[in-house]
py3Dmol code that shows the C-alpha trace and the ligand (Angstrom):
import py3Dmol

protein = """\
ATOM      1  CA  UNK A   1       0.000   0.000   0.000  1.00  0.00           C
ATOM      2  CA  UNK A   2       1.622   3.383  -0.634  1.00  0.00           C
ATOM      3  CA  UNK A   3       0.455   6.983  -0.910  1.00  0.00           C
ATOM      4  CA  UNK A   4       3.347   7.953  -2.403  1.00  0.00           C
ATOM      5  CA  UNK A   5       2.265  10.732  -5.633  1.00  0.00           C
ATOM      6  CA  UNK A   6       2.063  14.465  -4.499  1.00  0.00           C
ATOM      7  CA  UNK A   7      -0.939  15.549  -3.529  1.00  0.00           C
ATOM      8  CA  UNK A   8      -3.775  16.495  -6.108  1.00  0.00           C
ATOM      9  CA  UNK A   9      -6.289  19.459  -5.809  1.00  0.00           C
ATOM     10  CA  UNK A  10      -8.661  19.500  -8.575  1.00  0.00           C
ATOM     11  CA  UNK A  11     -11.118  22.459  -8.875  1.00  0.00           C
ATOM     12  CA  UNK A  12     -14.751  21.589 -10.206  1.00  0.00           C
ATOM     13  CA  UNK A  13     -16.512  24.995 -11.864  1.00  0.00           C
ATOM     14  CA  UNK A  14     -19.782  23.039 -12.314  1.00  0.00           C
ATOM     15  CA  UNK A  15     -21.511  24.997 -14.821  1.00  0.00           C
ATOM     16  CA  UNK A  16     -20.141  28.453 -14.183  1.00  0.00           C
ATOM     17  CA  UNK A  17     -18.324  30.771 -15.467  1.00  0.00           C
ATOM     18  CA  UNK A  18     -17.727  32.809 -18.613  1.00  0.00           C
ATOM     19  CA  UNK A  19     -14.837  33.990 -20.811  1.00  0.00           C
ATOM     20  CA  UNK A  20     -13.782  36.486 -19.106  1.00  0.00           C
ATOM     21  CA  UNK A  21     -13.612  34.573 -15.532  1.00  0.00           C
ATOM     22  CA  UNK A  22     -11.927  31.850 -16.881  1.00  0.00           C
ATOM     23  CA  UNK A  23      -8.879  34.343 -17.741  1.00  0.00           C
ATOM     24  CA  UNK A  24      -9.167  36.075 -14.965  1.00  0.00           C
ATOM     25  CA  UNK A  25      -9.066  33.309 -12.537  1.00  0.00           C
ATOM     26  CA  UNK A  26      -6.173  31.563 -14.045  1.00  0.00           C
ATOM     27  CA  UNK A  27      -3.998  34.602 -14.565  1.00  0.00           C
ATOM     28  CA  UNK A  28      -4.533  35.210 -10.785  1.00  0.00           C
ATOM     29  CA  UNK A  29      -3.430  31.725  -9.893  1.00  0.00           C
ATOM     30  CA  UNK A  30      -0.484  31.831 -12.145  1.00  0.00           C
ATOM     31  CA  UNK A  31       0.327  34.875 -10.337  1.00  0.00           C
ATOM     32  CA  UNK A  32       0.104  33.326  -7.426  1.00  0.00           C
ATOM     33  CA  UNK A  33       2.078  30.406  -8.384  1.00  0.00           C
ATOM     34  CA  UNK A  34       4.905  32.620 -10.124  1.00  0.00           C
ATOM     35  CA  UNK A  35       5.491  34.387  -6.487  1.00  0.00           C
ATOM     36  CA  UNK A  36       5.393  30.906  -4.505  1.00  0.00           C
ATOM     37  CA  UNK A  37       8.047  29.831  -7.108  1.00  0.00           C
ATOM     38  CA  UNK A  38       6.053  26.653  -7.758  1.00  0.00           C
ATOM     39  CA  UNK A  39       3.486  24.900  -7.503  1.00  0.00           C
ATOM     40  CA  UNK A  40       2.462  22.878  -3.609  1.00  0.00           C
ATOM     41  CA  UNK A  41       0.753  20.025  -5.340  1.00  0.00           C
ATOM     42  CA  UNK A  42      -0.711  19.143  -8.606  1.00  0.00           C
ATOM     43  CA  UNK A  43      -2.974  21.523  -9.475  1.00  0.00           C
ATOM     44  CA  UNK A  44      -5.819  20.865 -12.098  1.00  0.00           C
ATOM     45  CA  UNK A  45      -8.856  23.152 -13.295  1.00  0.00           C
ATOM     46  CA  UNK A  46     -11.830  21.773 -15.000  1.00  0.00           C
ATOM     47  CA  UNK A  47     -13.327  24.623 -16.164  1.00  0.00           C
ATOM     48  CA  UNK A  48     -17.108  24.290 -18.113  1.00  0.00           C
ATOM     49  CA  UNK A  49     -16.401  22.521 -22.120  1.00  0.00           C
ATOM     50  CA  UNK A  50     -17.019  26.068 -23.568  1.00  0.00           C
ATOM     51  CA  UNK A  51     -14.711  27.659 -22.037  1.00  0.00           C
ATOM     52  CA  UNK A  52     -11.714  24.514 -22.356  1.00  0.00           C
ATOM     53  CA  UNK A  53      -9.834  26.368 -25.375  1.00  0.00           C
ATOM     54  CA  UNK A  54      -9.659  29.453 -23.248  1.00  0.00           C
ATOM     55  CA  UNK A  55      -8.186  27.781 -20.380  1.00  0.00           C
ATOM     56  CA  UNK A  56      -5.859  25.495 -22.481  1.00  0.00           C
ATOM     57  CA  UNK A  57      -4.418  29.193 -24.174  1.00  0.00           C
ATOM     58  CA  UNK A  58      -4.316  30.455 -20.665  1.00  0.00           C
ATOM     59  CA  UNK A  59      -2.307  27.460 -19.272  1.00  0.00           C
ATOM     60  CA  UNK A  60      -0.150  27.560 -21.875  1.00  0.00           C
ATOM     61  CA  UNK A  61       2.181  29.829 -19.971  1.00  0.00           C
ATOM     62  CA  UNK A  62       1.513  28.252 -16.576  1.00  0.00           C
ATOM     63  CA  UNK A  63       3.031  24.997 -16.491  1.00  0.00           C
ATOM     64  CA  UNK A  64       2.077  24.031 -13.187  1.00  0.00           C
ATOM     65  CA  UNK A  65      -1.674  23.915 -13.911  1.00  0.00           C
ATOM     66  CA  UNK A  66      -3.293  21.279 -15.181  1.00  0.00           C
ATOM     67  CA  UNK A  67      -6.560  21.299 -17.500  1.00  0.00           C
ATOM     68  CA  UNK A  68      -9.516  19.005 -16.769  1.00  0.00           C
ATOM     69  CA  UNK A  69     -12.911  18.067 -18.028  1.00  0.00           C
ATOM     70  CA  UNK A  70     -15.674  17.265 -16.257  1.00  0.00           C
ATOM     71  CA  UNK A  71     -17.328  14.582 -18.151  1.00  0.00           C
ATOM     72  CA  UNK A  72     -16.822  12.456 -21.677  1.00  0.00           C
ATOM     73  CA  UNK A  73     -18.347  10.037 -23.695  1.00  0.00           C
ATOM     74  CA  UNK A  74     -17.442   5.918 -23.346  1.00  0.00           C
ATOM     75  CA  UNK A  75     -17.594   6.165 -27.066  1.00  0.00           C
ATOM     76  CA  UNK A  76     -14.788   7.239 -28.905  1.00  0.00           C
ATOM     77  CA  UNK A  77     -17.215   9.029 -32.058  1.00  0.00           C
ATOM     78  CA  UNK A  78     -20.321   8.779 -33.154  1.00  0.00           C
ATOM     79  CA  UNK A  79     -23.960   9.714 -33.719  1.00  0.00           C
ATOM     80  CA  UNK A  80     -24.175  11.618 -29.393  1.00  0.00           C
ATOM     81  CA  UNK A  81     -25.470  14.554 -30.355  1.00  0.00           C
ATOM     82  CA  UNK A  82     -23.610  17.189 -27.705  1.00  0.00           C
ATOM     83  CA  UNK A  83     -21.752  14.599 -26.148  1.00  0.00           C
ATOM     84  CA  UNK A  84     -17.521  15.385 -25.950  1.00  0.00           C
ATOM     85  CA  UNK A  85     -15.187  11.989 -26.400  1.00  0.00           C
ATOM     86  CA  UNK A  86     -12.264  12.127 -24.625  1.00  0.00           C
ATOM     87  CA  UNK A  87      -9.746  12.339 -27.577  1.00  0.00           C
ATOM     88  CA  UNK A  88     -11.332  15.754 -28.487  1.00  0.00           C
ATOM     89  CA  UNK A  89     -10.305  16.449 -24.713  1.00  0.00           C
ATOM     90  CA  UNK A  90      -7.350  15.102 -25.386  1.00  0.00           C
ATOM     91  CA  UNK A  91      -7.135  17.052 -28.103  1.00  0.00           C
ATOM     92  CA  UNK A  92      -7.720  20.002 -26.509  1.00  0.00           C
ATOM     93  CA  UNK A  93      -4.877  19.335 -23.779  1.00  0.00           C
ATOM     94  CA  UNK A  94      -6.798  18.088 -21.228  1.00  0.00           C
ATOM     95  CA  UNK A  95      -4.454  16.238 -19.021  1.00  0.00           C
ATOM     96  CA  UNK A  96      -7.714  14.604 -16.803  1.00  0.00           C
ATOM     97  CA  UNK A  97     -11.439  14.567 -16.587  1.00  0.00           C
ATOM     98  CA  UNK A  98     -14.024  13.940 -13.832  1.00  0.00           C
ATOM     99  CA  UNK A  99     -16.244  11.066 -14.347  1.00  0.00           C
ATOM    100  CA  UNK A 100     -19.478  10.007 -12.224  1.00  0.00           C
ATOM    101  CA  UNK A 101     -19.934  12.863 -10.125  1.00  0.00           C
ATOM    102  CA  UNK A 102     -22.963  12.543  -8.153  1.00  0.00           C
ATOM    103  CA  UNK A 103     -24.058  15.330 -10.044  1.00  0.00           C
ATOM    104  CA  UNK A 104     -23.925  13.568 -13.247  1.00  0.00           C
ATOM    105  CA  UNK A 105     -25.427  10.060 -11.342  1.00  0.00           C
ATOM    106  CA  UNK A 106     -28.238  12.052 -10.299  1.00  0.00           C
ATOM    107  CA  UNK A 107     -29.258  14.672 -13.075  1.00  0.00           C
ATOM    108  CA  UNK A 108     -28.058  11.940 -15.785  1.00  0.00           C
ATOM    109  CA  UNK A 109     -29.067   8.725 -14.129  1.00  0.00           C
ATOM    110  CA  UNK A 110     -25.523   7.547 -14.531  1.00  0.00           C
ATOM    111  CA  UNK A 111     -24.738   4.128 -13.116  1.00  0.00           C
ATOM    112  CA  UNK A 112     -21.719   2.830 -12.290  1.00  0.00           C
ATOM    113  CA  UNK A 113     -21.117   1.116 -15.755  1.00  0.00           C
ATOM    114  CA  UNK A 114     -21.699   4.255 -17.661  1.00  0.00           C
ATOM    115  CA  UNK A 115     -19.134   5.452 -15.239  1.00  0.00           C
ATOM    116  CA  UNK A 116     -16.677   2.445 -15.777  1.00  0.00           C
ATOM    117  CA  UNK A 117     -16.665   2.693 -19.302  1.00  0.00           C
ATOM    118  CA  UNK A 118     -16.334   6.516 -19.265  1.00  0.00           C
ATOM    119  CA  UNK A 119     -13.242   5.870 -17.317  1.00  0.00           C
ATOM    120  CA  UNK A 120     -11.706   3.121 -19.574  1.00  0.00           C
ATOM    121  CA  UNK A 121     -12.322   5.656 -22.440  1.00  0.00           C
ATOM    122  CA  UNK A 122     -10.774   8.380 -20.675  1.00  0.00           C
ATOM    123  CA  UNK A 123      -7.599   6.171 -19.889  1.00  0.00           C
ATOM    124  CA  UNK A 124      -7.667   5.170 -23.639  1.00  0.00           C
ATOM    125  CA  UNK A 125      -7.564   8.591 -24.771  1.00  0.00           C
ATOM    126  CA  UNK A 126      -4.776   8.882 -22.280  1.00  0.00           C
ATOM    127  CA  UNK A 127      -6.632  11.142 -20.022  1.00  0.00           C
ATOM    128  CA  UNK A 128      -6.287  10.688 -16.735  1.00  0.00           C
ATOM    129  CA  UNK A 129      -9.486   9.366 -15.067  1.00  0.00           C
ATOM    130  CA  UNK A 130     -11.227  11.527 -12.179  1.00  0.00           C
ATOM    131  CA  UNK A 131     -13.749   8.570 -10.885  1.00  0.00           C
ATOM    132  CA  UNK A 132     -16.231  10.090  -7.453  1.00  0.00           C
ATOM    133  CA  UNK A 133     -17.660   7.900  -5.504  1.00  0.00           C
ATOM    134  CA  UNK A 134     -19.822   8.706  -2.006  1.00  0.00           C
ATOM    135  CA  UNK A 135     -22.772   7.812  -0.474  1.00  0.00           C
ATOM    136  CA  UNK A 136     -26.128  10.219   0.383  1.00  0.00           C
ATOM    137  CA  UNK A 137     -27.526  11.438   3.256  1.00  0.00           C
ATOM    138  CA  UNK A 138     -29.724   8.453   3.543  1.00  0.00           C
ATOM    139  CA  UNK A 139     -27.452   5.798   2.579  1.00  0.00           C
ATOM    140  CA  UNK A 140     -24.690   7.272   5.814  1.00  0.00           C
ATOM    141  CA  UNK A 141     -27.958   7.522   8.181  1.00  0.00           C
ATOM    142  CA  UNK A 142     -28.722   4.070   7.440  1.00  0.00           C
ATOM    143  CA  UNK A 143     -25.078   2.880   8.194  1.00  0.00           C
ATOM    144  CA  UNK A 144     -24.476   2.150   4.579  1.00  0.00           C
ATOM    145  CA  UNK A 145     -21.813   4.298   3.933  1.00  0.00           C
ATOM    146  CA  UNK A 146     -19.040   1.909   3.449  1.00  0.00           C
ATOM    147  CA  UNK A 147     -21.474  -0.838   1.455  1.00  0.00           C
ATOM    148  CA  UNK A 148     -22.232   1.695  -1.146  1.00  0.00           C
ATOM    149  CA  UNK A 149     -18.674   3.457  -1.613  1.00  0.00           C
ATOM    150  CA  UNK A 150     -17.367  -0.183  -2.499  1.00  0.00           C
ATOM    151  CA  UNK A 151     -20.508  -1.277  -4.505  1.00  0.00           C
ATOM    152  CA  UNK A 152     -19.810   2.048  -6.349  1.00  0.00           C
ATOM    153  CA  UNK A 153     -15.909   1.616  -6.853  1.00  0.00           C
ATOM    154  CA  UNK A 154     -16.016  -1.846  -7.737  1.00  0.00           C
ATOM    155  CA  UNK A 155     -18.295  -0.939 -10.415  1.00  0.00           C
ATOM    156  CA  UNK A 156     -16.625   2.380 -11.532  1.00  0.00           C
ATOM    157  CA  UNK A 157     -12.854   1.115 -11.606  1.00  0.00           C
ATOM    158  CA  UNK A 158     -11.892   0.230 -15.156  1.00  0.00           C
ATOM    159  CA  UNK A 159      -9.775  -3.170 -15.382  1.00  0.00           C
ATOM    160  CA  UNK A 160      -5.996  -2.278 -15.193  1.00  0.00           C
ATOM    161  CA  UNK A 161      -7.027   1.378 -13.585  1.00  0.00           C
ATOM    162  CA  UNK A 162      -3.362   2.455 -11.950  1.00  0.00           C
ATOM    163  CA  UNK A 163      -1.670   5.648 -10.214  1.00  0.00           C
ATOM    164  CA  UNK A 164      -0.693   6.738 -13.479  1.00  0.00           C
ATOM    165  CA  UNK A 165      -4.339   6.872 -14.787  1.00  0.00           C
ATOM    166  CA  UNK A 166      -7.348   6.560 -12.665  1.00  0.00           C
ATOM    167  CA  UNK A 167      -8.049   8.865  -9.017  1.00  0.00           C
ATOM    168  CA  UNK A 168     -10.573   8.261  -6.542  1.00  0.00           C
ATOM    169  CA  UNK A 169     -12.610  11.085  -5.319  1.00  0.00           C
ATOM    170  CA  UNK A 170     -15.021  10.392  -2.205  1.00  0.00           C
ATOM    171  CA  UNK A 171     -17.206  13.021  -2.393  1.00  0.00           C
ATOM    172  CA  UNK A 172     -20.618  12.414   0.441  1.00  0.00           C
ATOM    173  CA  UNK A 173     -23.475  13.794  -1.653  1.00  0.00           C
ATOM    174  CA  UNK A 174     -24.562  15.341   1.624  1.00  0.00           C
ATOM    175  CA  UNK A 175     -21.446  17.253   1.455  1.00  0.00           C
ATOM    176  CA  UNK A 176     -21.463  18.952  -1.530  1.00  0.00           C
ATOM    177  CA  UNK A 177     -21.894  22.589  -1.649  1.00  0.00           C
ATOM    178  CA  UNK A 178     -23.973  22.557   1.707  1.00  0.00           C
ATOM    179  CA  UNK A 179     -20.976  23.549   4.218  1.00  0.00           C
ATOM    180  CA  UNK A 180     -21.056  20.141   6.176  1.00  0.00           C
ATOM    181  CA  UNK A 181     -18.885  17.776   5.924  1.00  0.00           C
ATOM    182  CA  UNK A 182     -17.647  14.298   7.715  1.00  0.00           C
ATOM    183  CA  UNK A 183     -15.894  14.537  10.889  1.00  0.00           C
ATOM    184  CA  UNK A 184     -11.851  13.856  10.374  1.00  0.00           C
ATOM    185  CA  UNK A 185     -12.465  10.609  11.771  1.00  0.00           C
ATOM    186  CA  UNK A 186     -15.275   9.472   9.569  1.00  0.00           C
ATOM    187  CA  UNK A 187     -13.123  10.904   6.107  1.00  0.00           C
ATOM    188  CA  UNK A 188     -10.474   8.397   7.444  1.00  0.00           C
ATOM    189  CA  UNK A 189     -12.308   5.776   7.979  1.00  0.00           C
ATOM    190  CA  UNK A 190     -13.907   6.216   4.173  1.00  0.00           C
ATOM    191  CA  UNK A 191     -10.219   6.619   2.583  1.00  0.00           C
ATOM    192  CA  UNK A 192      -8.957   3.815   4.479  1.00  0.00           C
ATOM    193  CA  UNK A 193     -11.588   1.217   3.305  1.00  0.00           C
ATOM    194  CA  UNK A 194     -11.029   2.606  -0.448  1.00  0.00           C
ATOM    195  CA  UNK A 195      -7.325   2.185   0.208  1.00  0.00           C
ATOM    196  CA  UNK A 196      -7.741  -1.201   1.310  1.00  0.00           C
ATOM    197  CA  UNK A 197     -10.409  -2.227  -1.699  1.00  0.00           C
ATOM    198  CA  UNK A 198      -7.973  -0.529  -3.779  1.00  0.00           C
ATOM    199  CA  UNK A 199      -5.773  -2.929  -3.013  1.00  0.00           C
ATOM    200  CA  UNK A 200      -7.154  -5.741  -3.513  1.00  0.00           C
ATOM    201  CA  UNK A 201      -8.132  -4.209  -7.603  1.00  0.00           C
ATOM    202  CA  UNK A 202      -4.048  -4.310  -7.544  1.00  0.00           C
ATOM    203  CA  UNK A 203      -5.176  -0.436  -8.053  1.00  0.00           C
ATOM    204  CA  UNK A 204      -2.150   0.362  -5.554  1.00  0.00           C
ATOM    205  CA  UNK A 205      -1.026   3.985  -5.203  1.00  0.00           C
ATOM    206  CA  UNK A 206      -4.475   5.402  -6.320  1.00  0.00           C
ATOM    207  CA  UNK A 207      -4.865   8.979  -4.814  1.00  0.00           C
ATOM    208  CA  UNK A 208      -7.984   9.170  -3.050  1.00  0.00           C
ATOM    209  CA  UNK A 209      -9.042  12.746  -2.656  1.00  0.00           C
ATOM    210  CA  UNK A 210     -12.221  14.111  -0.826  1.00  0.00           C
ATOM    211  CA  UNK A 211     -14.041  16.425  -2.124  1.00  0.00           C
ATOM    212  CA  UNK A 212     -17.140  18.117  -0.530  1.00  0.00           C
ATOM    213  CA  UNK A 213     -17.623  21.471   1.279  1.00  0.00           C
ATOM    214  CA  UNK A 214     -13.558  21.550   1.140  1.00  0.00           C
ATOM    215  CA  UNK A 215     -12.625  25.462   2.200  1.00  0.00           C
ATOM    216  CA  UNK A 216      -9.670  27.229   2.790  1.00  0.00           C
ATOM    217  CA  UNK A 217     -10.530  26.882   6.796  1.00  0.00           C
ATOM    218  CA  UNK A 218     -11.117  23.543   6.697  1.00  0.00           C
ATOM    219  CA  UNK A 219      -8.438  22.287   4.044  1.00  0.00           C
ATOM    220  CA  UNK A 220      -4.960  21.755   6.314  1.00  0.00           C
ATOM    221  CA  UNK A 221      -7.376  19.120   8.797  1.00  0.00           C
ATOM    222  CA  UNK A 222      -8.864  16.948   5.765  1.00  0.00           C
ATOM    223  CA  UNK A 223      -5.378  16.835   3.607  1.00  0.00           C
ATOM    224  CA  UNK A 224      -3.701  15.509   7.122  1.00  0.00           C
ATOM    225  CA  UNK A 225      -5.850  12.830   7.238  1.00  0.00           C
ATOM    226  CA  UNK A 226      -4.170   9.429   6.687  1.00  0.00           C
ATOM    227  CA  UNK A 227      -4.587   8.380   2.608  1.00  0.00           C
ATOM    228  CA  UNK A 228      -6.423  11.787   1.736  1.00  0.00           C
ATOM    229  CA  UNK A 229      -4.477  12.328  -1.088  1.00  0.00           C
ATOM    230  CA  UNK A 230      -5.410  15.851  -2.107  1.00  0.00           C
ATOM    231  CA  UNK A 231      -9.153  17.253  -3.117  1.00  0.00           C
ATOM    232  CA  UNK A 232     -12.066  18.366  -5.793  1.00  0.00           C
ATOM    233  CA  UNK A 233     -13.387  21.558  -4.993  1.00  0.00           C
ATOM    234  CA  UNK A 234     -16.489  22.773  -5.956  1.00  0.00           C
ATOM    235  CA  UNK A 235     -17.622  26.170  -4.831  1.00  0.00           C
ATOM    236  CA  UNK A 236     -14.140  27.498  -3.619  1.00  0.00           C
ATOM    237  CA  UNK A 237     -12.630  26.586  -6.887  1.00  0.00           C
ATOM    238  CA  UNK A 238     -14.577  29.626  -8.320  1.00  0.00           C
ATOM    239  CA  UNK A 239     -12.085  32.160  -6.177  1.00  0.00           C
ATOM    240  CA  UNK A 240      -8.545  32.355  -6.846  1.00  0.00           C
ATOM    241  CA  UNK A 241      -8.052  33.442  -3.629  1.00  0.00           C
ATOM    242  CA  UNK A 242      -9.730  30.190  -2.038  1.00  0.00           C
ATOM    243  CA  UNK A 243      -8.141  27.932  -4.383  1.00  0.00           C
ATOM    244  CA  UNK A 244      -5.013  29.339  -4.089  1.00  0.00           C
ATOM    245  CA  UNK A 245      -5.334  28.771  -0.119  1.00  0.00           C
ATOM    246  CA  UNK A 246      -6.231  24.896  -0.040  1.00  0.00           C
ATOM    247  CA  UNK A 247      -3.988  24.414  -3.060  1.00  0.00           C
ATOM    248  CA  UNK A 248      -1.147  25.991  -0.411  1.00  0.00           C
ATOM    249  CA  UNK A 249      -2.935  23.689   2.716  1.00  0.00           C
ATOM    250  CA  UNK A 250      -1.541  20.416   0.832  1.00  0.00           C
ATOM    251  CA  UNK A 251       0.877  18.853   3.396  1.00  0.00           C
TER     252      UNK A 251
END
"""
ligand_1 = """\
10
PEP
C -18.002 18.993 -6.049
O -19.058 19.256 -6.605
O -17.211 18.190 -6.572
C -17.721 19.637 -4.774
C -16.848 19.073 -3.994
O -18.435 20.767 -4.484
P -18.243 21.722 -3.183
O -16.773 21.877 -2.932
O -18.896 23.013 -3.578
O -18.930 21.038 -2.067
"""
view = py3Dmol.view(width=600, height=400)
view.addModel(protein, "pdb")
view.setStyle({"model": 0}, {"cartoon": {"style": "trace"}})
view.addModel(ligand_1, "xyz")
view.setStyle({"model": 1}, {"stick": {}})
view.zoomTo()
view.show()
């Protein structure tokens, strides 16, 4: 078992944004990078598919950010009208992109296949894979937590998923974007049962990041926890300023 990749902090815009933010957010955290003299972990942005060519033109002078998607097709082409494959993100110079965010489960009706073979495209395409896995409100009240996290990685995790390609992202539905989020103690017990399923997929190495409600106040606690491995940010990723801060928080 080993945790041994530098930490990862991904932001998620969600569907927000325009042009103009998209520059303006990135030139502030390459300014912010240029006077750290580097970059504290690895650092990825998955701005909204309109705005990807911006961002890729943006990043182009700031080598230690990353660009991101935050969804593909399983398919490589085809007849899907509006649908992205993850060449064309590829393409685009995308290094990763998210796939089965309980956002897309839910809205989309997603299941854990779709997700699995969105990954193995992804990986194909040479993208790294982003997969998020977590259980609702309901599912933690009724002491499920753990039974549906591996239910939901076992069926996510495409076959011969490694460091190199694939991350985990536990991300507790109840978490996201309402300000709560798991004691320390709970997030560790979640990462280490991942870890230790992980494992056993001979998916050693994995980061496992937690994402949900993750703020610059509460950022230093969560990335101390035993096999957090770095984070996807949702609202905070939409400030520069916040970013910047849990981006800085990585141990
Ligand atoms: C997310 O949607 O991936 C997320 C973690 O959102 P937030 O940080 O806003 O809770």
């Amino acid at each position: 078992m080993t945790d041994s990749l530098r930490p990862l902090v991904a932001g998620n815009w969600k569907m927000n944004g325009s042009r103009a933010m998209t520059r303006d957010l990135l030139v502030s955290l390459g300014a912010a990078l240029d006077g750290a003299g580097g970059a504290p972990c690895e650092i990825v942005v998955c701005p909204p598919a309109p705005y990807l060519a911006d961002a890729a033109r943006a990043l182009a002078s700031i080598p230690g950010i990353a660009l991101g998607a935050q969804d593909c097709h399983a398919a490589a082409s085809g007849a899907h009208t509006g649908d992205i494959a993850a060449g064309m993100l590829a393409d685009l110079g995308c290094l990763y992109t998210i796939v089965g965010h309980s956002e897309r489960r839910g809205d989309h009706g997603e299941a854990s296949a779709t997700v699995k073979a969105k990954a193995a495209a992804a990986i194909a395409a040479g993208l790294g894979a982003i997969v998020c896995v977590g259980e609702t409100g309901a599912d933690r009240a009724a002491g499920r937590t753990e039974a549906v996290v591996s239910e939901q990685l076992d069926g996510s995790l495409p076959d011969g998923a490694g460091a190199e390609s694939c991350v985990i992202a536990y991300e507790p539905v109840w978490a996201i974007g309402t300000g709560q989020t798991p004691t320390p103690a709970e997030i560790g017990e979640v990462h280490a049962s991942i870890r230790a399923r992980l494992d056993r997929h001979l998916a050693c190495g994995v980061r496992i990041l937690y994402g949900g409600s993750v703020k610059p106040e509460n950022a230093a606690a969560i990335l101390a926890i035993a096999h957090v491995g770095g984070a996807l940010v949702g609202g905070a990723s939409l400030d520069a300023d916040a970013f910047w801060s849990i981006c800085r928080s990585c141990p």
